[in-house]
C-alpha positions in Angstrom: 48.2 65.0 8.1 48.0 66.4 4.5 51.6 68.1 5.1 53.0 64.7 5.9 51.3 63.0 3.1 53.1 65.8 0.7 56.5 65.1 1.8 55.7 61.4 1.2 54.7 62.1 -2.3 57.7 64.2 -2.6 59.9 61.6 -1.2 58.2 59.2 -3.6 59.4 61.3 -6.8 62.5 61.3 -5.8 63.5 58.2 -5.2 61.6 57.7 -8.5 63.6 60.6 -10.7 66.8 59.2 -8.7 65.9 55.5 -10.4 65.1 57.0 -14.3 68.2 58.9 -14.0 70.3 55.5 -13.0 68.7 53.5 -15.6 69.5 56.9 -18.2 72.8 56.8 -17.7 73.5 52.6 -17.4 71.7 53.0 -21.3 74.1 56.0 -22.4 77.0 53.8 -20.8 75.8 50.9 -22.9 75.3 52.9 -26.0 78.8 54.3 -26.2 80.0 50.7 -25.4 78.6 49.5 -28.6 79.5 52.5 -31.0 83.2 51.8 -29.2 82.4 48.0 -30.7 80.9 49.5 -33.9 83.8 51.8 -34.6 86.1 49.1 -33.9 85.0 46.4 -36.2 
């Protein structure tokens, strides 16, 4: 029982690290988008 409960909570901060780094990298996309719009302007 506790063994299964530890690979749920390890499951859990997975999928959690998986969605920060997702969101991470859509805001560095977004970033160099607008310094590409800065730099052009």
């Amino acid at each position: 029982m506790a063994r299964h409960k530890k690979i749920e909570r390890r499951k859990e901060l997975d999928r959690r690290r998986k969605r920060r780094e997702k969101r991470l990298k859509q805001r560095i996309k977004e970033a160099i988008e607008a310094a590409k719009k800065s730099k052009g302007k």
